[in-house]
N, CA, C, O and CB atoms as a CASP TS submission, in Angstrom:
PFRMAT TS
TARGET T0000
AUTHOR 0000-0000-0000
METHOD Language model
MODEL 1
PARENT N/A
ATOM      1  N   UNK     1     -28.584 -45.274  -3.997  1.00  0.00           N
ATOM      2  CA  UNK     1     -29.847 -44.815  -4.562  1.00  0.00           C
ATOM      3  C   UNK     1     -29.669 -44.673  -6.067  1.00  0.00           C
ATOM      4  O   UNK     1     -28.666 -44.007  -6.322  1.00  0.00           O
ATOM      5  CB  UNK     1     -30.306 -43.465  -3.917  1.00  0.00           C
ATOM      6  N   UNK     2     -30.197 -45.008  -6.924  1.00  0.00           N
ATOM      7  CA  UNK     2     -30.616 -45.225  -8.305  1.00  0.00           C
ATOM      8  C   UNK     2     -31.380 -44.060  -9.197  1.00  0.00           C
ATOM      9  O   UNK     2     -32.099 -44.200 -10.186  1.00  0.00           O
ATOM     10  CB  UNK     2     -31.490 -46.374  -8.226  1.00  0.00           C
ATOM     11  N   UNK     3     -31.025 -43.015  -8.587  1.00  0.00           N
ATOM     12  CA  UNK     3     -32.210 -41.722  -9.376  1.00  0.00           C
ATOM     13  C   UNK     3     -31.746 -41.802 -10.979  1.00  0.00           C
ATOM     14  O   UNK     3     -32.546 -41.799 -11.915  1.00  0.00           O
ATOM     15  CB  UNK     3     -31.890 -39.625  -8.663  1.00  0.00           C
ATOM     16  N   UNK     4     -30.508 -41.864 -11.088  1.00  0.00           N
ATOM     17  CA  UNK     4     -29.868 -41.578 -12.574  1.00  0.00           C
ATOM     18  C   UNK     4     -30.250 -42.716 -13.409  1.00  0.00           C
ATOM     19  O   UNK     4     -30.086 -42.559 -14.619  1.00  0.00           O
ATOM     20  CB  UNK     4     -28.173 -41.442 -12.604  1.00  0.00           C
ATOM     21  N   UNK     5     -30.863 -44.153 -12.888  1.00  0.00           N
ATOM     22  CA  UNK     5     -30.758 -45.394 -14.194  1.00  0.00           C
ATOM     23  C   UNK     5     -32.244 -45.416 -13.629  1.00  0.00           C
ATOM     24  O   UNK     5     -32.865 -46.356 -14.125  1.00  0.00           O
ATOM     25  CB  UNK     5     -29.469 -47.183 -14.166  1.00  0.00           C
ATOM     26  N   UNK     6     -32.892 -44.770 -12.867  1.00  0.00           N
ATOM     27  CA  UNK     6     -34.648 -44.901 -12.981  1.00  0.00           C
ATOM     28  C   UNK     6     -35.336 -45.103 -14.294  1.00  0.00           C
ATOM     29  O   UNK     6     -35.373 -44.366 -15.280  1.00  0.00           O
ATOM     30  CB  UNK     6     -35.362 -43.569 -12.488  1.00  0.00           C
ATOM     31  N   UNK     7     -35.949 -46.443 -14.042  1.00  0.00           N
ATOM     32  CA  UNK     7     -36.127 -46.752 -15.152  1.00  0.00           C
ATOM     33  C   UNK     7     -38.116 -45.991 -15.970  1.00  0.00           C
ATOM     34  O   UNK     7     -39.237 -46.049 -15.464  1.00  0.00           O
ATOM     35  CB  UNK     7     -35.793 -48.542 -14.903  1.00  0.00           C
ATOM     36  N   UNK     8     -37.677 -45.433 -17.229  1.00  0.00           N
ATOM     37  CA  UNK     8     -38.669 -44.351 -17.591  1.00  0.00           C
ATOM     38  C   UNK     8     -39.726 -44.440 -17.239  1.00  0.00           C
ATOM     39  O   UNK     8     -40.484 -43.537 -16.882  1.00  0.00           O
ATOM     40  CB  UNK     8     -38.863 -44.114 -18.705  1.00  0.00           C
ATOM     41  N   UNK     9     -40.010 -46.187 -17.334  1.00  0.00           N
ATOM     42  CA  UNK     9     -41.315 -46.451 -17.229  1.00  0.00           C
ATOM     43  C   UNK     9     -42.620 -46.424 -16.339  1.00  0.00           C
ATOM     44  O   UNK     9     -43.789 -46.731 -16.573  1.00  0.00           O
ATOM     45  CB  UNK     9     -41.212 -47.211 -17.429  1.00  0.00           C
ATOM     46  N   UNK    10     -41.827 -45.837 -14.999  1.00  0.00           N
ATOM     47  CA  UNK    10     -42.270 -45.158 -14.079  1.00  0.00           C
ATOM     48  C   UNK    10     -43.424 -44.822 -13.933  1.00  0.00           C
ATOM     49  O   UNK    10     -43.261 -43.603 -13.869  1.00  0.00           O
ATOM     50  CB  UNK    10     -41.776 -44.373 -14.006  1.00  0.00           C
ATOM     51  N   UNK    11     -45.065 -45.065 -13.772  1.00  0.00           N
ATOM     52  CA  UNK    11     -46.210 -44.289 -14.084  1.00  0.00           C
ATOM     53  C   UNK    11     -46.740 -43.215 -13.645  1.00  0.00           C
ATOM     54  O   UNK    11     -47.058 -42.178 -14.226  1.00  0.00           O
ATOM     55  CB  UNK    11     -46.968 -44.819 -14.022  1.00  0.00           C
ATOM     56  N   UNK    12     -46.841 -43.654 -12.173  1.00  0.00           N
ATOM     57  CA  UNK    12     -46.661 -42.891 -10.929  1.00  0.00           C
ATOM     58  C   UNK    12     -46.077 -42.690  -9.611  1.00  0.00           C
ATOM     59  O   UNK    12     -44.976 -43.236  -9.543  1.00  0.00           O
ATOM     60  CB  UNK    12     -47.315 -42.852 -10.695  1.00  0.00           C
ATOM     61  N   UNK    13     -46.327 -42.268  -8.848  1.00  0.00           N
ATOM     62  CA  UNK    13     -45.773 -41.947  -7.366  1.00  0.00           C
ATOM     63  C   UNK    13     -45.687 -43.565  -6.717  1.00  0.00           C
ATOM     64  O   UNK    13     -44.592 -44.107  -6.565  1.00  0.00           O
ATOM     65  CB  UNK    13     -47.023 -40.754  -6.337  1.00  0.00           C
ATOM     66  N   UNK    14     -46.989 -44.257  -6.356  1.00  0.00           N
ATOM     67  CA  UNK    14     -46.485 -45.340  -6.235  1.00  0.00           C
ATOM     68  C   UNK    14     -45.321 -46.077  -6.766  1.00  0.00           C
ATOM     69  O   UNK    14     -44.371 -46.483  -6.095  1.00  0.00           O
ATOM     70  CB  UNK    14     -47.216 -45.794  -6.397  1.00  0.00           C
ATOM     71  N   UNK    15     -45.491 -46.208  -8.043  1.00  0.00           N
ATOM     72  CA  UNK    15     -44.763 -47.259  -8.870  1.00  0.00           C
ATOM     73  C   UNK    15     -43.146 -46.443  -8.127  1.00  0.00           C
ATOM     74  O   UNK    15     -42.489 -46.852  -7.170  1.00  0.00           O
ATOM     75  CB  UNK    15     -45.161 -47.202 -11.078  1.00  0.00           C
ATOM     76  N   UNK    16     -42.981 -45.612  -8.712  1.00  0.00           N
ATOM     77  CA  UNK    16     -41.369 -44.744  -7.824  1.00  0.00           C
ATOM     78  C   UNK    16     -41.254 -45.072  -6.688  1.00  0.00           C
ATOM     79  O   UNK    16     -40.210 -45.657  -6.399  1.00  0.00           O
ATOM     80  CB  UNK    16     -41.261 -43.066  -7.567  1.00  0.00           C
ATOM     81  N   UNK    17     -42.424 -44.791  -5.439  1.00  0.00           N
ATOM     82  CA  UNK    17     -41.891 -45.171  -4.336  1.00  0.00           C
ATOM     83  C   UNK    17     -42.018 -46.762  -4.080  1.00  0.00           C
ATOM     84  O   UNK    17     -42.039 -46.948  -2.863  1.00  0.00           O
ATOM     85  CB  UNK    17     -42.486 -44.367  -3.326  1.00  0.00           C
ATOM     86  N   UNK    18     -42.061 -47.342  -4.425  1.00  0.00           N
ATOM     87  CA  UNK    18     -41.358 -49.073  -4.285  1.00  0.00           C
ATOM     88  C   UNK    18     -40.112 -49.127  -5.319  1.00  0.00           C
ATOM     89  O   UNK    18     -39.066 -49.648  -4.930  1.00  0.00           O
ATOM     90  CB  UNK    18     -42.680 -50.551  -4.881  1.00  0.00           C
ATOM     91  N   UNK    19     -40.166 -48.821  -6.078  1.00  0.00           N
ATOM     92  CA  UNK    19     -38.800 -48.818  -7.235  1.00  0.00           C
ATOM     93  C   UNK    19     -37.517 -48.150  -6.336  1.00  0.00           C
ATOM     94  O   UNK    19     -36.351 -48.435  -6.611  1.00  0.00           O
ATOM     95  CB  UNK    19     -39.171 -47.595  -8.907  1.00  0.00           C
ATOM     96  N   UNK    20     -37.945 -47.060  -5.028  1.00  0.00           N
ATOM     97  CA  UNK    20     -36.997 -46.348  -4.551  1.00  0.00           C
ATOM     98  C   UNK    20     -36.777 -46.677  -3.103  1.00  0.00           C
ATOM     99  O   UNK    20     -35.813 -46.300  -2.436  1.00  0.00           O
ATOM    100  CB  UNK    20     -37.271 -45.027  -4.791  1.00  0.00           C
ATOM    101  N   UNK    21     -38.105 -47.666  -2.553  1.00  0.00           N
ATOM    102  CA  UNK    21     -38.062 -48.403  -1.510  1.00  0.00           C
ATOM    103  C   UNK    21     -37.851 -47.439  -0.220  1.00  0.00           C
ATOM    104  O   UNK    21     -38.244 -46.274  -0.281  1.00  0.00           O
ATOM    105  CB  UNK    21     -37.013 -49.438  -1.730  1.00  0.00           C
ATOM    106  N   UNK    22     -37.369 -47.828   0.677  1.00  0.00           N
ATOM    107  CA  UNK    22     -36.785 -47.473   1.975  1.00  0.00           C
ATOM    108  C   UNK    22     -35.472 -45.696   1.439  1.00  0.00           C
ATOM    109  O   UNK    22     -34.951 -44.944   2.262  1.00  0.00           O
ATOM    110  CB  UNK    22     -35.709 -49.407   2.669  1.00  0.00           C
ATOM    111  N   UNK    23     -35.392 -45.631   0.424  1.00  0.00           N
ATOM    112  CA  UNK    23     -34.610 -44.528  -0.080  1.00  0.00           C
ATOM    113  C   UNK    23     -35.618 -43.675  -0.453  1.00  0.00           C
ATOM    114  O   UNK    23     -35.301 -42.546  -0.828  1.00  0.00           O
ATOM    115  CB  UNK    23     -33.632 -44.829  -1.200  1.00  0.00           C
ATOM    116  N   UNK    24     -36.839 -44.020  -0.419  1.00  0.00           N
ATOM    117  CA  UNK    24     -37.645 -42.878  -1.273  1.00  0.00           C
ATOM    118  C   UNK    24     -37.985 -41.166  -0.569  1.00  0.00           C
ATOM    119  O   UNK    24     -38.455 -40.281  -1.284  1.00  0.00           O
ATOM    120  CB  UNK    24     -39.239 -43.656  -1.560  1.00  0.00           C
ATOM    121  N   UNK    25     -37.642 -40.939   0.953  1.00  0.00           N
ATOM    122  CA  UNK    25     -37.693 -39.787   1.058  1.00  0.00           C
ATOM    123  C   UNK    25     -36.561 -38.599   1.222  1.00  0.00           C
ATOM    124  O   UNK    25     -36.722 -37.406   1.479  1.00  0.00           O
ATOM    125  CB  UNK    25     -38.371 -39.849   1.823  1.00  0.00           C
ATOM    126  N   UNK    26     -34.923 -39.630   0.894  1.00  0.00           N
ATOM    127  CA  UNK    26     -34.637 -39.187   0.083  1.00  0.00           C
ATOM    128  C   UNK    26     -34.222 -38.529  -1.582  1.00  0.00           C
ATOM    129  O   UNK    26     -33.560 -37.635  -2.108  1.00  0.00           O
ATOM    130  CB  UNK    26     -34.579 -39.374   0.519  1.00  0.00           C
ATOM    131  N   UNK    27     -35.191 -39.749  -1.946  1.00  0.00           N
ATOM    132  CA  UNK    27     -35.062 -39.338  -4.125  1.00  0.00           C
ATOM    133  C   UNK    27     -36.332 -38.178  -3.692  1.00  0.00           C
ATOM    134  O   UNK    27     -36.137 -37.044  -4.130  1.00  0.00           O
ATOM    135  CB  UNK    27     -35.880 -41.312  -5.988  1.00  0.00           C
ATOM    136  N   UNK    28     -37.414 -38.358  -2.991  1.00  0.00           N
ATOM    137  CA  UNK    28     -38.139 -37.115  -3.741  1.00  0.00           C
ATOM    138  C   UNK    28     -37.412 -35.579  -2.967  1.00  0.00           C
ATOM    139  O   UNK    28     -37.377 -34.452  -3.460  1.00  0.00           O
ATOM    140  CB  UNK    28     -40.175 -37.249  -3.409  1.00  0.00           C
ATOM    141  N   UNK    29     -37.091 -35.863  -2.141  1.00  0.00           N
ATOM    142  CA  UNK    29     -36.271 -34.517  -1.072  1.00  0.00           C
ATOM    143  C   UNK    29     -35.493 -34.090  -2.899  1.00  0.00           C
ATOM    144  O   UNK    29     -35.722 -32.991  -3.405  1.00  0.00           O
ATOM    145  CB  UNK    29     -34.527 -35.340   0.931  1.00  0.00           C
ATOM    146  N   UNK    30     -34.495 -35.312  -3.732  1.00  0.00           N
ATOM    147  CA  UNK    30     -33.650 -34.600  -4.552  1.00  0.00           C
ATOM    148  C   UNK    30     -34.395 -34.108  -5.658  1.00  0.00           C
ATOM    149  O   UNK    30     -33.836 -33.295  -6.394  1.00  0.00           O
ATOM    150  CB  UNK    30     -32.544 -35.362  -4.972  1.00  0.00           C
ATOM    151  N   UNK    31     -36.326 -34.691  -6.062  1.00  0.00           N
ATOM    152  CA  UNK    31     -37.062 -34.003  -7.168  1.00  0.00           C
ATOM    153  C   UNK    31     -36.861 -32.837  -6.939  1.00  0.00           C
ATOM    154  O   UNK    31     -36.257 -31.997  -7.605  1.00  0.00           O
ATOM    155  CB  UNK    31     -38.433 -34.211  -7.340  1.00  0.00           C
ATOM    156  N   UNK    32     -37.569 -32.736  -5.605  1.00  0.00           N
ATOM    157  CA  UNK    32     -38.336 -31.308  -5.401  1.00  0.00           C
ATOM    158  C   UNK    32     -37.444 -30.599  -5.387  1.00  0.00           C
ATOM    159  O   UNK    32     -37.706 -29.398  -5.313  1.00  0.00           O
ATOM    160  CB  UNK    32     -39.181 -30.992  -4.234  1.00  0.00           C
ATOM    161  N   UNK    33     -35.923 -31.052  -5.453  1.00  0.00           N
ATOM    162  CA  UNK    33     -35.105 -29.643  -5.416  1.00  0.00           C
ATOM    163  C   UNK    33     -34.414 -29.176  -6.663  1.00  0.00           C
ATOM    164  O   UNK    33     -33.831 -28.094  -6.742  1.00  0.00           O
ATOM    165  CB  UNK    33     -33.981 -29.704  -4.376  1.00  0.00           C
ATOM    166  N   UNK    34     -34.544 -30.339  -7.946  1.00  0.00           N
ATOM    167  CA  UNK    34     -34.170 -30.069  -8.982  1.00  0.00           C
ATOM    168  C   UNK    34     -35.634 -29.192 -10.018  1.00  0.00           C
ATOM    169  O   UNK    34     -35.618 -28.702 -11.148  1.00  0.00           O
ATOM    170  CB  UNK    34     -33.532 -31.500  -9.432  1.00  0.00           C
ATOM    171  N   UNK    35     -36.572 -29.299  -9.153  1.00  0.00           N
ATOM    172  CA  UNK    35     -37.608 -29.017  -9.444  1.00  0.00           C
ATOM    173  C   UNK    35     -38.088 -27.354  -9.535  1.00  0.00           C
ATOM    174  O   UNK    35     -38.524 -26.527 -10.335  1.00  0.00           O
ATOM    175  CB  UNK    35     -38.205 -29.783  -8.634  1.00  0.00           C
ATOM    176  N   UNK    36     -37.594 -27.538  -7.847  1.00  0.00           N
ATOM    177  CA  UNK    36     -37.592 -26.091  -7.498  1.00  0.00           C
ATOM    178  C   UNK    36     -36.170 -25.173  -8.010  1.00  0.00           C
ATOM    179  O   UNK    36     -36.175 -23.945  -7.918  1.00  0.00           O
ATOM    180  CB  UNK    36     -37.740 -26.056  -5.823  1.00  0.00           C
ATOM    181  N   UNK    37     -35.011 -25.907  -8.537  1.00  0.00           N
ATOM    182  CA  UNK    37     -34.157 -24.865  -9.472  1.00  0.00           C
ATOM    183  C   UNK    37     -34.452 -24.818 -10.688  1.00  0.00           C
ATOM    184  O   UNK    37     -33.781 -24.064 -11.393  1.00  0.00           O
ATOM    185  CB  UNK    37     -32.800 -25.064  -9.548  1.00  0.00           C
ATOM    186  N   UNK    38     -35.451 -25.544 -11.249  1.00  0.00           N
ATOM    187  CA  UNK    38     -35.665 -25.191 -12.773  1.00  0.00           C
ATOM    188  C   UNK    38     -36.576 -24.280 -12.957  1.00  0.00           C
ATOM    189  O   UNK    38     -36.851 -23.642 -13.973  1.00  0.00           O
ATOM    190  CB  UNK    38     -36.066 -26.268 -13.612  1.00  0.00           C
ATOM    191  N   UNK    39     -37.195 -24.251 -11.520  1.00  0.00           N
ATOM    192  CA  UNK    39     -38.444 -23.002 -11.861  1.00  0.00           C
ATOM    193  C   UNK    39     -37.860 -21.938 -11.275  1.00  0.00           C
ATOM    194  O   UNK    39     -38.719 -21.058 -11.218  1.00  0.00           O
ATOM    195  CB  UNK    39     -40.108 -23.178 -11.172  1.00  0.00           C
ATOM    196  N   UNK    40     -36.476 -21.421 -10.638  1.00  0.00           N
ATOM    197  CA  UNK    40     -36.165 -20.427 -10.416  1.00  0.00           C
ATOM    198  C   UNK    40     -35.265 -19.976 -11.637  1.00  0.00           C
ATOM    199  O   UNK    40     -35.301 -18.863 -12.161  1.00  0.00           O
ATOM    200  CB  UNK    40     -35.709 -20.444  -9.190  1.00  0.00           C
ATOM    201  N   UNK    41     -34.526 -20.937 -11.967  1.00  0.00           N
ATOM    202  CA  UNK    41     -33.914 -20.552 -13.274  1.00  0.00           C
ATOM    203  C   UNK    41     -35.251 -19.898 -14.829  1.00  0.00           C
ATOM    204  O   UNK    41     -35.379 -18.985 -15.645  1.00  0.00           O
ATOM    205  CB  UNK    41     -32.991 -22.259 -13.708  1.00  0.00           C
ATOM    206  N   UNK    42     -35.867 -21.057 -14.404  1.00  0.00           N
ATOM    207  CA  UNK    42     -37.035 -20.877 -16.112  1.00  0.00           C
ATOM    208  C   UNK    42     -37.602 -19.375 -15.343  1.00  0.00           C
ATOM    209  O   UNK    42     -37.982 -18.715 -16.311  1.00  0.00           O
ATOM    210  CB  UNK    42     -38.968 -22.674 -16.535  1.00  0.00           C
ATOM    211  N   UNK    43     -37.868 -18.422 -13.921  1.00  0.00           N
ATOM    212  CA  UNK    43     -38.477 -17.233 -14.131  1.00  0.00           C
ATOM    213  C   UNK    43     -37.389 -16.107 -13.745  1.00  0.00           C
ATOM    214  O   UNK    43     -37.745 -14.986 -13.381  1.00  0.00           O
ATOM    215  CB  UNK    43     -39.818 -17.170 -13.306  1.00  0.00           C
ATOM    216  N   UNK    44     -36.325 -16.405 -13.827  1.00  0.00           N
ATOM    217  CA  UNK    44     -35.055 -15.791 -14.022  1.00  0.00           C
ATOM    218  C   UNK    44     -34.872 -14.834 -12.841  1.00  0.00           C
ATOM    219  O   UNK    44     -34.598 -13.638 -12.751  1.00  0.00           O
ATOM    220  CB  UNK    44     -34.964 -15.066 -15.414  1.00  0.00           C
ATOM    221  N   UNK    45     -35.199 -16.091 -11.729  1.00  0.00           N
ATOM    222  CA  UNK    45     -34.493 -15.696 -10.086  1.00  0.00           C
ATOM    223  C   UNK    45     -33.685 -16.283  -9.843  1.00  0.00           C
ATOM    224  O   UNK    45     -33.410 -16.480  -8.659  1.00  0.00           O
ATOM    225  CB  UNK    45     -35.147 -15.827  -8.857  1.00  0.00           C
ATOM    226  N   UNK    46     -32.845 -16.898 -11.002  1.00  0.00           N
ATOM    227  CA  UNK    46     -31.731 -17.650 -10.890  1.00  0.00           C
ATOM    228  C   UNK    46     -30.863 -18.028 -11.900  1.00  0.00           C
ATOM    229  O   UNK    46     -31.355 -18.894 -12.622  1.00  0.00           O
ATOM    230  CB  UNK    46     -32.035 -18.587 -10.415  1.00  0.00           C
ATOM    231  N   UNK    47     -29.952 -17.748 -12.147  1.00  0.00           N
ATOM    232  CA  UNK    47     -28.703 -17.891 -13.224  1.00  0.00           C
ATOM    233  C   UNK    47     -28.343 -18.957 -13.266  1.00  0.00           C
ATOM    234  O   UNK    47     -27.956 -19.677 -12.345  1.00  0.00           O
ATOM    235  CB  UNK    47     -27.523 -17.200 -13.067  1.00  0.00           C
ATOM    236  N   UNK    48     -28.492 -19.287 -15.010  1.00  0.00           N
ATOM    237  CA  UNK    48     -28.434 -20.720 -15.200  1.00  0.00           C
ATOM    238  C   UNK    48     -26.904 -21.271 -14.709  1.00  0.00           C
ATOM    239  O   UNK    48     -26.709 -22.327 -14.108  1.00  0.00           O
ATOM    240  CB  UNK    48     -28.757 -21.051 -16.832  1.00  0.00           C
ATOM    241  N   UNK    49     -25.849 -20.271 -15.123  1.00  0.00           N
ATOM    242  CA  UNK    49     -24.363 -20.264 -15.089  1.00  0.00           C
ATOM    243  C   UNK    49     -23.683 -21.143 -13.592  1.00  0.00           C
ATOM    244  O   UNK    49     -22.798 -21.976 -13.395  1.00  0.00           O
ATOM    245  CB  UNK    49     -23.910 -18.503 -15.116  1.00  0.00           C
ATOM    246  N   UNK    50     -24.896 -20.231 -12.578  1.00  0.00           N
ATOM    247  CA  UNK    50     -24.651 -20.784 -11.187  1.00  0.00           C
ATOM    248  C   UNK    50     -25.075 -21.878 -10.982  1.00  0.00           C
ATOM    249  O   UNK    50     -24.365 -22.425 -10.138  1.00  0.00           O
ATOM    250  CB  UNK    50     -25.103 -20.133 -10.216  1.00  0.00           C
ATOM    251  N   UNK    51     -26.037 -22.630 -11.379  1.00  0.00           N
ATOM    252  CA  UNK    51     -26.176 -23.857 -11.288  1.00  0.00           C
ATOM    253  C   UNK    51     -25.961 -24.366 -12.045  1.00  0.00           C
ATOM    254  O   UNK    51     -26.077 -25.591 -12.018  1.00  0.00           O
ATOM    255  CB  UNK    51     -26.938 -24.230 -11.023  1.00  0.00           C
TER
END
């Protein structure tokens, strides 16, 4: 799976899920979870240190 060289140009959800193909419910399983630690870190239910 390719999450790290995704290329920027990305527009939307479509365009990602063919770019991520048959892998795509695992890349968004890994958004939503980098997603959901930046918003526990950014309201400080979570220490940046630990993650």
């Amino acid at each position: 799976m390719m999450i790290f060289n995704q290329p920027d140009d990305l527009r939307n959800m479509a365009e990602m899920k063919e770019y991520h193909g048959e892998n795509w419910n695992m890349a968004i399983t890994i958004f939503t979870t980098w997603e959901s630690i930046g918003a526990q870190v950014f309201h400080g239910n979570l220490d940046f240190q630990i993650v």
